[in-house]
C-alpha positions as CSV (number, residue, x, y, z in Angstrom):
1,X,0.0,0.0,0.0
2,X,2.9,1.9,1.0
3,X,3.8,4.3,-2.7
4,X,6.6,6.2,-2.0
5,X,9.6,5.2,0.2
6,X,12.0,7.3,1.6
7,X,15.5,6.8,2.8
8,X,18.8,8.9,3.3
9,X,18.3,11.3,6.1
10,X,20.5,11.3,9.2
11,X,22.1,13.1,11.3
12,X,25.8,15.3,9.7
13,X,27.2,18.1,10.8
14,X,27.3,21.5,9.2
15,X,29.3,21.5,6.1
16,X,28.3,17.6,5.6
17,X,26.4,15.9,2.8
18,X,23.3,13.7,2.7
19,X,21.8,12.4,-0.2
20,X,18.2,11.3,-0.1
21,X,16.4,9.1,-2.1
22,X,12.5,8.1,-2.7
23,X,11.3,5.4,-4.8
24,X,7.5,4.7,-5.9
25,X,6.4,1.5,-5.8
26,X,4.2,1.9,-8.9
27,X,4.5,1.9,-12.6
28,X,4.6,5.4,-13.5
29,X,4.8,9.0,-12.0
30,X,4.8,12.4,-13.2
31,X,6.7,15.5,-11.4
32,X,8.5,14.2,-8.2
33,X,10.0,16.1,-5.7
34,X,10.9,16.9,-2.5
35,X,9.0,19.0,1.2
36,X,10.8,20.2,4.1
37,X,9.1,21.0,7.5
38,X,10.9,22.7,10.3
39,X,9.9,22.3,13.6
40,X,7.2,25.3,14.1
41,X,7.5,25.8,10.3
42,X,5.3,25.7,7.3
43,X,5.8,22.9,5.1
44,X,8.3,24.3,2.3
45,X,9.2,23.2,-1.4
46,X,12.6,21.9,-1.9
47,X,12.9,21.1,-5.6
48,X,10.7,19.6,-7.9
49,X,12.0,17.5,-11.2
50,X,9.8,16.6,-14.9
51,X,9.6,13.3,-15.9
52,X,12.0,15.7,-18.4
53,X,14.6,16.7,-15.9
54,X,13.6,20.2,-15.4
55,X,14.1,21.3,-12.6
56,X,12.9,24.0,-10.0
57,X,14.4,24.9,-6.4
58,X,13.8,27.2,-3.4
59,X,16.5,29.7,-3.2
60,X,17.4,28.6,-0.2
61,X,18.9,25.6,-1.6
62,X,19.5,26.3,-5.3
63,X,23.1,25.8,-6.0
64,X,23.6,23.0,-3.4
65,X,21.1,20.6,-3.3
66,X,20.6,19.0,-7.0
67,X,17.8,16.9,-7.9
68,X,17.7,14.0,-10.1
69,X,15.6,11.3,-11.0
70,X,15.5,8.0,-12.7
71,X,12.5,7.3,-14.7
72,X,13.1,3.5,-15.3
73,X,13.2,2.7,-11.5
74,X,10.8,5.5,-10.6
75,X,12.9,7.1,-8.5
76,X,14.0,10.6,-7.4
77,X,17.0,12.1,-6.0
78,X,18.0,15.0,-3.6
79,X,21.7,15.3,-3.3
80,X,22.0,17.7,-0.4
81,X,25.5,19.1,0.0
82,X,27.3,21.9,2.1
83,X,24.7,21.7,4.4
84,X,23.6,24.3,7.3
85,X,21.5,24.0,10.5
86,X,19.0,25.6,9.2
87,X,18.1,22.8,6.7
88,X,17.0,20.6,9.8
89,X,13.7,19.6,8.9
90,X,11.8,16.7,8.4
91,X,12.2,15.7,4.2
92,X,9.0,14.6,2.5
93,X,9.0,13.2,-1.0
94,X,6.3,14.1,-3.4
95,X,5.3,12.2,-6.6
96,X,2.7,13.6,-8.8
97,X,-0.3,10.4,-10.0
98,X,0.3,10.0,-13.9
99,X,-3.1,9.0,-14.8
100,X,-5.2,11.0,-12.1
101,X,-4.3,14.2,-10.1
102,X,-3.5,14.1,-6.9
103,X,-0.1,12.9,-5.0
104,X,1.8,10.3,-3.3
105,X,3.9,11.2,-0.4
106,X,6.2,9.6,1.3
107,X,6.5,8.9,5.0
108,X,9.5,11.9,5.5
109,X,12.6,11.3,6.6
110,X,14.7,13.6,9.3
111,X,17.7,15.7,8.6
112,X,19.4,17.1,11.5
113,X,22.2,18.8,10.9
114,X,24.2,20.0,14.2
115,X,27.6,19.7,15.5
């Protein structure tokens, strides 16, 4: 039942990498992408990637956290690099239904980054 599973997140220290990834567990899916919530925080966009590869960011995290994806395996990508404490949040992926609107989200994953 479960569609979209997450794994990657951890806990690094400022500076440090993570790379996340989320796969779907069905044939096809349109735009994936990825959520952030901070504690007290609104849920935020990330980055979002086209069945295409384009690609759209926050500006928070344009320039170091590239997104990729991998149509064969249904799978999408958040390569999360330099990072601050201010990207602690809990990381949801996002996966757009091919043949009917709506989403499939994924269970989140944590990313704490302290030292």
């Amino acid at each position: 039942q479960v569609q979209l599973v997450e794994s990657g997140g951890g806990l690094v220290q400022p500076g440090g990498s993570l790379r996340l990834s989320c796969a779907a567990s069905v044939d096809i899916v349109g735009a994936m992408g990825w959520f952030r919530q901070a504690p007290g925080k609104q849920r935020e966009l990330v980055a979002t990637i086209t069945r295409g590869g384009t690609t759209k960011y926050a500006d928070s995290v344009k320039g170091r956290f590239p997104v990729s994806r991998d149509n064969a395996k249904n799978t999408v990508y958040l390569q999360m690099n330099n990072l601050k404490p201010e990207d602690t949040a809990v990381y949801y992926c996002n996966a757009k239904r091919y043949f009917a609107s709506g989403d499939y989200w994924g269970q989140g994953t944590q990313v704490t980054v302290s030292s």
